[in-house]
C-alpha distance (Angstrom), angle and dihedral (degrees) to the residues before:
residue distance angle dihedral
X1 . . .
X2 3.85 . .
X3 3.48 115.0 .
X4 3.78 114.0 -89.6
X5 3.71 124.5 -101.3
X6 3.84 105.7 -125.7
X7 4.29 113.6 -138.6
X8 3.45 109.5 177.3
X9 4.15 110.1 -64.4
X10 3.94 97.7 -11.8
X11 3.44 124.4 58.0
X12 4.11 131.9 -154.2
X13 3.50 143.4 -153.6
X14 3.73 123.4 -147.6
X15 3.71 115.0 -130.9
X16 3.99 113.1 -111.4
X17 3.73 89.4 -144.1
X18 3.49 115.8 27.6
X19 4.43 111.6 64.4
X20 3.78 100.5 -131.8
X21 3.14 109.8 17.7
X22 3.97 134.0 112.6
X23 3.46 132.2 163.2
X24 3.93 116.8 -142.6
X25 3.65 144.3 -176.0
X26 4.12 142.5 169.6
X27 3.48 133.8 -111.5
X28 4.32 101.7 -117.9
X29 3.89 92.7 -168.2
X30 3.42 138.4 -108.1
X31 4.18 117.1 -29.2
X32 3.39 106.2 -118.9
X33 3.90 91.2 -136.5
X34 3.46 114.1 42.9
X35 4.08 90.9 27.9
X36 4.04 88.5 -124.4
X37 3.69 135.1 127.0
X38 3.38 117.6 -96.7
X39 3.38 126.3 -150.9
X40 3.89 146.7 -159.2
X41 3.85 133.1 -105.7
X42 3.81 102.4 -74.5
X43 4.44 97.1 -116.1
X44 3.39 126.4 -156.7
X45 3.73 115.0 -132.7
X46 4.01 147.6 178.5
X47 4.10 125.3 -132.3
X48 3.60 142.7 142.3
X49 3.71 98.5 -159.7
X50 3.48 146.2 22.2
X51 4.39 85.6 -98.4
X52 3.47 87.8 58.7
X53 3.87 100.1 49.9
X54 3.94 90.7 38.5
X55 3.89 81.7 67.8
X56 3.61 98.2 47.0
X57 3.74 89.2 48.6
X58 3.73 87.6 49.3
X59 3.89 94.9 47.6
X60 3.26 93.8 45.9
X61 4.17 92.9 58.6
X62 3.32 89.0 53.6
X63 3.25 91.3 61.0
X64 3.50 96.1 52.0
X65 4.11 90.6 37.2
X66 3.48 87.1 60.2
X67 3.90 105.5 44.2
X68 4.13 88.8 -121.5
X69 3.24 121.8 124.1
X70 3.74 126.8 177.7
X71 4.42 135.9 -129.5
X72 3.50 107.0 -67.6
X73 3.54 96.0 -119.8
X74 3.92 129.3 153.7
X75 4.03 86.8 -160.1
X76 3.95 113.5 145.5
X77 3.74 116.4 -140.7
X78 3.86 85.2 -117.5
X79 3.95 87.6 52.1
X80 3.87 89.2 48.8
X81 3.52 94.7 45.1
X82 3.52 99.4 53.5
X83 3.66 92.8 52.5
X84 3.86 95.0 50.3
X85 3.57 85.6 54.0
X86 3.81 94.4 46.5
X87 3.61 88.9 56.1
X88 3.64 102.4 55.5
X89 3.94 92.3 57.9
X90 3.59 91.7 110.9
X91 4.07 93.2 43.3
X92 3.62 84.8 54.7
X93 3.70 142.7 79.4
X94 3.83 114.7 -127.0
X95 3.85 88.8 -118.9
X96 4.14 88.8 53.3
X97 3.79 97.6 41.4
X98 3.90 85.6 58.3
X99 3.95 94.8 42.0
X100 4.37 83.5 51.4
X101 3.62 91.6 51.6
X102 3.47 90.5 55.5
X103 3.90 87.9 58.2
X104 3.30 90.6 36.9
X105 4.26 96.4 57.4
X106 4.05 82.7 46.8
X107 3.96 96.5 60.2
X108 3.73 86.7 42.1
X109 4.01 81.5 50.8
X110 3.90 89.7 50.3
X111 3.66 97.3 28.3
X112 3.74 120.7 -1.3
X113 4.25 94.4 122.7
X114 3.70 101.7 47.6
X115 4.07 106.8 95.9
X116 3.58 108.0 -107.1
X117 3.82 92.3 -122.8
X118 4.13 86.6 57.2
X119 3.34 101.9 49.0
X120 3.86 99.7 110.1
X121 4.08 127.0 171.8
X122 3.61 100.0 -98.6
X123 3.38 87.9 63.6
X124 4.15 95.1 52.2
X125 3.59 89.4 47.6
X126 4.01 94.8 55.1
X127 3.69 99.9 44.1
X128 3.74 85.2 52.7
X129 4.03 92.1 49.0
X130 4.00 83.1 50.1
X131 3.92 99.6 44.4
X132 4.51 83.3 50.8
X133 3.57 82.3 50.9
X134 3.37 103.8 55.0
X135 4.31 92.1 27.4
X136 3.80 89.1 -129.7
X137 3.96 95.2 143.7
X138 3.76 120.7 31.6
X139 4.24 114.6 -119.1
X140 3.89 81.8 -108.4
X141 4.43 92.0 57.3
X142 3.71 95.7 38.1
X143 4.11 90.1 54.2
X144 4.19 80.7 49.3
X145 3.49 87.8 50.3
X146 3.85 101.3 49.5
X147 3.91 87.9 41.0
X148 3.71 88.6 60.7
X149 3.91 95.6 34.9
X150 3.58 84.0 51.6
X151 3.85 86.9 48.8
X152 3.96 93.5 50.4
X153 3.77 92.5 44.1
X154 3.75 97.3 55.4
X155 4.25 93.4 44.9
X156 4.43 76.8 55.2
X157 3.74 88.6 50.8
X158 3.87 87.0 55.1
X159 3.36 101.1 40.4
X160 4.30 92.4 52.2
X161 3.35 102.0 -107.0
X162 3.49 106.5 110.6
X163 3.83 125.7 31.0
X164 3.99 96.0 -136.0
X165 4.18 135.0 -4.5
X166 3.73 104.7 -91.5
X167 4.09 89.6 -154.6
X168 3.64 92.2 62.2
X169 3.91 84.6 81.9
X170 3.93 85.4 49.7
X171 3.55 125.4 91.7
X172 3.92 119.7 -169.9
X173 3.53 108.1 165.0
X174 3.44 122.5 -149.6
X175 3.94 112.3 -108.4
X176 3.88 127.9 -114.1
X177 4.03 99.6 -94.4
X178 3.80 116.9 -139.0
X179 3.53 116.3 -96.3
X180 4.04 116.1 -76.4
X181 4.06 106.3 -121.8
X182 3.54 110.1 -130.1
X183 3.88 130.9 164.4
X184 3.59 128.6 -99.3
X185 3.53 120.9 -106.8
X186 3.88 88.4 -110.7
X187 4.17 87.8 51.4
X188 3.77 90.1 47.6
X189 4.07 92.3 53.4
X190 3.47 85.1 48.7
X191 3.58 98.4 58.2
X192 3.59 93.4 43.9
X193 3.78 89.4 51.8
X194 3.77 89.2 50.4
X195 3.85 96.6 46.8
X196 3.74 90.0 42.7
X197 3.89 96.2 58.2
X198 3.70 87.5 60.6
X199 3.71 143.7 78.9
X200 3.34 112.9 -76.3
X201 4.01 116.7 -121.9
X202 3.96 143.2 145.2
X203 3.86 93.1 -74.7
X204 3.84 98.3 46.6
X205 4.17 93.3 42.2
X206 3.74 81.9 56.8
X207 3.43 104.1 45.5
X208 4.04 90.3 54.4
X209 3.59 87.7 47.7
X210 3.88 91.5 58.7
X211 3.90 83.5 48.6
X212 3.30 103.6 44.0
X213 4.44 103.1 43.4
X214 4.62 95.3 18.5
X215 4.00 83.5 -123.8
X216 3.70 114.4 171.4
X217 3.89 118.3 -109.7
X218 3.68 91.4 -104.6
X219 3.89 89.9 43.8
X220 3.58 88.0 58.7
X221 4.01 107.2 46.3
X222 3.72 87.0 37.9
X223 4.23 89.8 62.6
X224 3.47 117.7 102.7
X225 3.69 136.3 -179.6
X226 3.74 99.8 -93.9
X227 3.77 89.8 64.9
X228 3.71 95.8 43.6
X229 3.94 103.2 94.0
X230 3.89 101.8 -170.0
X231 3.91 95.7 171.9
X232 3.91 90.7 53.6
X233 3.98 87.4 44.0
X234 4.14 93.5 -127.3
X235 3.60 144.9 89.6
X236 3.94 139.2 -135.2
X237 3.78 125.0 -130.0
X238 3.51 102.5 -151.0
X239 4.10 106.2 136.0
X240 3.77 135.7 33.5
X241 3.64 126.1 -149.4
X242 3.81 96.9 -162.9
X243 4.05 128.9 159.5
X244 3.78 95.1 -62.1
X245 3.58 85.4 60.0
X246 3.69 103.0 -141.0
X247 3.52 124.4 123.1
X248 4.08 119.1 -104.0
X249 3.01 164.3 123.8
X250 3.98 122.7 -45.7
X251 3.63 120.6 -100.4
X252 3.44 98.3 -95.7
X253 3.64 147.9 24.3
X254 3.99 90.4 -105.5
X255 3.77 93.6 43.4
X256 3.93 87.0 77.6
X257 3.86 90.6 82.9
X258 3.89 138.2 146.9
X259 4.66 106.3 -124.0
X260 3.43 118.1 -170.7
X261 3.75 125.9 -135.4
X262 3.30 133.7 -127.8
X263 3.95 118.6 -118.0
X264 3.79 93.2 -108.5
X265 3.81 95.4 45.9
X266 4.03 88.4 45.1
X267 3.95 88.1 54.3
X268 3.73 88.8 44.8
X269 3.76 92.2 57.5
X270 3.51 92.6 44.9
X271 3.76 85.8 62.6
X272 2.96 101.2 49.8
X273 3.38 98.5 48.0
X274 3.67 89.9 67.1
X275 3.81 92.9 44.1
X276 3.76 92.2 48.2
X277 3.72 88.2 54.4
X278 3.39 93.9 51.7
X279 3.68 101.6 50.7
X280 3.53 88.8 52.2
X281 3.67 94.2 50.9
X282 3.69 92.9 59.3
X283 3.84 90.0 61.5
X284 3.74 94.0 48.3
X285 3.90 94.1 -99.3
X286 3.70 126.9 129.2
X287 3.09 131.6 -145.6
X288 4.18 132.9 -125.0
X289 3.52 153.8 159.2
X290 3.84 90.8 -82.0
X291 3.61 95.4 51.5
X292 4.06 117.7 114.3
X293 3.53 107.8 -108.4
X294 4.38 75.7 -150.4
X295 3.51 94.5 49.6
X296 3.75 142.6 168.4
X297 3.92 143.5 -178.1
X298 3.10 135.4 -128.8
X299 4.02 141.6 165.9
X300 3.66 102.0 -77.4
X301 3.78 94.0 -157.2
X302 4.05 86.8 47.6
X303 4.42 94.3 44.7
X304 3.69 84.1 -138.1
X305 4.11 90.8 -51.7
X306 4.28 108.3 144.0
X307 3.92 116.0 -108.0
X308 3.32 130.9 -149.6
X309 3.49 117.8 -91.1
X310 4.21 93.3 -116.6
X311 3.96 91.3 53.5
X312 3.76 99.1 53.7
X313 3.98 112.0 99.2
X314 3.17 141.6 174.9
X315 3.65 93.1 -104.6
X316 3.88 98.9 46.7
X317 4.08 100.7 134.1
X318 4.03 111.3 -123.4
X319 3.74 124.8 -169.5
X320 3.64 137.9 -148.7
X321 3.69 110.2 -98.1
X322 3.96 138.3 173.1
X323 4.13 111.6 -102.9
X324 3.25 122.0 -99.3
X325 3.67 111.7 -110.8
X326 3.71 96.1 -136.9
X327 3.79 88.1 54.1
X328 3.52 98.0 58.2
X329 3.79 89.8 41.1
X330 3.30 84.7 54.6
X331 4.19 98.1 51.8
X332 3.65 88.4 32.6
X333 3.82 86.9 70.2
X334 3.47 105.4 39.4
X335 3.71 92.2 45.2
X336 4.23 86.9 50.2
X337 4.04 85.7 45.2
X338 4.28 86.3 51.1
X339 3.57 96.3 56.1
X340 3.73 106.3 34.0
X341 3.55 103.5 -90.5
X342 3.64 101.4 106.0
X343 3.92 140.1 0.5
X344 3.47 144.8 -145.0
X345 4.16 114.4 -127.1
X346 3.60 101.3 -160.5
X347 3.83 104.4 38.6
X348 3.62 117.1 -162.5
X349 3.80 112.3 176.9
X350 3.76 142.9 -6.4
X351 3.49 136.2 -113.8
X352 4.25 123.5 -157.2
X353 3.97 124.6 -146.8
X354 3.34 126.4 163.5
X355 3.73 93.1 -11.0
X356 4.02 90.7 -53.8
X357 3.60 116.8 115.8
X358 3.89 110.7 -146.1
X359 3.84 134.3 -161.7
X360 3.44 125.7 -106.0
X361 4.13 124.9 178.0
X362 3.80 150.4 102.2
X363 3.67 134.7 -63.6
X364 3.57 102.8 48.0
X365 4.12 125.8 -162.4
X366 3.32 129.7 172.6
X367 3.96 139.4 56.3
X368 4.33 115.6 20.3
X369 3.74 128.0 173.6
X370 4.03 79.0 -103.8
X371 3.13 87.5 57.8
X372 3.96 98.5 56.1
X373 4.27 83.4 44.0
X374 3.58 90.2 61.8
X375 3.57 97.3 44.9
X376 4.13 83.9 51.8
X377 3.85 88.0 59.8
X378 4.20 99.2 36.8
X379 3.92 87.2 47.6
X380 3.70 92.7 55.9
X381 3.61 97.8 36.9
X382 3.57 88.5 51.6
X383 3.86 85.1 52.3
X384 3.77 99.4 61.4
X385 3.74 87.2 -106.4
X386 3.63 107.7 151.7
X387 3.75 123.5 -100.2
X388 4.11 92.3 -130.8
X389 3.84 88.7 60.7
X390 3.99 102.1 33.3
X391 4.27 79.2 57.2
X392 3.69 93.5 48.6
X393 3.87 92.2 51.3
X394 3.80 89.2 45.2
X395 4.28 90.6 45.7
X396 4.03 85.4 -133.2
X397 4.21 98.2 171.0
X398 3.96 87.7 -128.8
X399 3.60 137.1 19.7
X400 3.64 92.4 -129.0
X401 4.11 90.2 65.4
X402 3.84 90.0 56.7
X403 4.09 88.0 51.7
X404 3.55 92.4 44.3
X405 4.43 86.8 43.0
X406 3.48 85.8 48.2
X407 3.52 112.3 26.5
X408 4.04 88.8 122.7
X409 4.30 89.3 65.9
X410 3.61 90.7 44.1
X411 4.04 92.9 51.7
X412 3.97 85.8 48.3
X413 4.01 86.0 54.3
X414 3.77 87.6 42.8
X415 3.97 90.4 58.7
X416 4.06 92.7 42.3
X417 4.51 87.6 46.9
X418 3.91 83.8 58.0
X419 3.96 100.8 44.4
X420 3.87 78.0 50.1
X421 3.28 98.5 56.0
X422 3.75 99.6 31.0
X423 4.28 80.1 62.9
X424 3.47 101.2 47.5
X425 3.92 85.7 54.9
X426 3.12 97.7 38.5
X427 4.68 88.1 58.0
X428 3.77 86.8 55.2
């Protein structure tokens, strides 16, 4: 054996064949019966310095100080990880479960062999100085990655494995966002004007909707009649019809909310209610409370598969269908690229209507449904409406996320409050 490395009252050995690792223990005293030393459980532990192994020494005595001793578990933080995320499949939306095991495989990058019991702050706060250092994550990542850590580390605390969450002495703030585009309130009246001298249709019903209430994409081709409430003059969020394209619930807890319409959007709806029903009506469909007020059809015996050209007939039965997000997002942005809202940069083709020829192309920029949810919130803002209510209509789980989202509105209202008050002062 080498000889040990004393650190303070415990000692440690380094391990001859494994880089990193040491195994350590403390001296308890003398045994009051047989007049030897007694000594601790012999642990097996990760560090890259002498900081690092100070800690684990240190940990460890408290341990022993305070007559607690943890699971016996040879778990690696990677190990655990990968099982807390494998648990919260259900709790998740496909889209999030693969967006968490992206965090997931970068903690098992930064951690995933240290045992779960050993994993101590010092050793959070270095691999954090080292991945600034060499700019592997982005500010933005690493505060995604100690949120989740964080996360991990606290379902360990509950489970017995560890004796307290090491990232509670971590701070990793969140960083200041770039500022949300959003239209002006001239550039929102002039897409309303523009959609509103048009034939009304699935597309254009939801893209005032998006306007008019700053639902998500999802939000929106996941509403259906039953939790439209025209008489009441509001509607329900209660499903999401996102790019996994199964109905369910909103993202979070507070995205199951109750947003009132305005008059004109209300009358809109009512509209097209009665145009909807009609179009369907005319192609043998009926409609119901469960119908999208989004919708689309497709070939029922097909489930929205292409046919060949020589097995379509007349008679083919279709069904009434939510849209597929990517096809609105598609028509969203060549209608916004049409009509001067957006535009393609690398255009690859035309397309002729009425005598107009009309881009088509890669690279888009411009307008998005985002875009027309962040104009909701900036409007409003800009309107004195409080930030408590502008948050409920947006389904933001806390206040303090619309603030932060926002913070650039609420600094333009912060600069208008002071010329306010600076005048009234200024009349006495």
């Amino acid at each position: 054996m080498d000889r040990p490395l004393v650190v303070g009252k415990g000692s440690a050995v380094k391990s001859k064949t494994q880089k990193g690792v040491f195994y350590i223990r403390h001296n308890m005293g003398k045994d009051p019966v047989t007049g030897k030393y007694a000594y601790s459980p012999r642990r097996k532990v990760y560090a890259r310095n002498k900081s690092e192994l100070r800690a684990a020494l240190e940990a460890y005595k408290a341990e022993l100080n305070e007559g607690i001793v943890v699971k016996k578990s040879s778990q690696t933080v990677g190990e655990y990880a990968q099982l807390f995320h494998d648990t919260r499949k259900n709790e998740l939306s496909p889209l999030s479960y693969d967006r968490e095991q992206l965090e997931i495989n970068e903690i098992k990058e930064l951690f995933g062999n240290y045992p779960i019991r050993d994993l101590r702050a010092p050793v959070i706060k270095q691999a954090y100085v080292d991945v600034r250092k060499t700019a592997r994550f982005s500010e933005s990542e690493l505060h995604k990655i100690h949120v989740k850590l964080k996360q991990i580390m606290k379902a360990a605390l509950v489970d017995e494995l560890i004796l307290k969450n090491p990232c509670d002495a971590i701070s990793v703030p969140r960083p200041q966002g770039a500022e949300r585009q959003s239209l002006r309130l001239d550039e929102a009246k002039k897409l309303l004007e523009t959609l509103m001298s048009q034939e009304m249709d699935a597309h254009r019903i939801g893209m005032l909707l998006l306007l008019d209430t700053g639902m998500r994409r999802g939000e929106l081709l996941g509403l259906s009649w039953s939790n439209v409430h025209l008489d009441d003059g509001y509607i329900f969020v209660g499903e999401q019809f996102a790019a996994d394209k199964n109905p369910r619930a909103p993202k979070s807890a507070k995205g199951l909310r109750s947003i009132s319409l305005s008059p004109f959007m209300n009358d809109r709806l009512s509209a097209w209610k009665m145009l909807q029903g009609t179009l369907l009506s005319e192609v043998g469909l009926e409609q119901d409370s469960s119908t999208p007020v989004v919708h689309a059809l497709r070939d029922a015996r097909k489930k929205g598969r292409a046919t060949m050209k020589n097995e379509r007939r007349k008679c083919d039965p279709i069904e009434i269908v939510h849209m597929d997000p990517n096809n609105f997002g598609r028509w969203f942005r060549e209608w916004s690229s049409d009509y001067g809202f957006g535009e393609f940069t690398e255009i690859t083709h035309y397309v002729e209507r009425d005598g107009v020829r009309y881009a088509r192309g890669k690279g888009y920029t411009g307008l998005t449904p985002h875009i027309l949810r962040h104009t909701q919130a900036t409007l409003l803002i800009g309107e004195n409406v409080d930030i408590k209510t502008v948050s409920s209509r947006l389904g933001h789980s806390t206040v303090k996320l619309t603030l932060d989202t926002y913070s650039h509105a609420i600094a333009a209202k912060d600069k208008a409050a002071a010329n306010t008050i600076g005048n009234l002062l200024s009349d006495q």
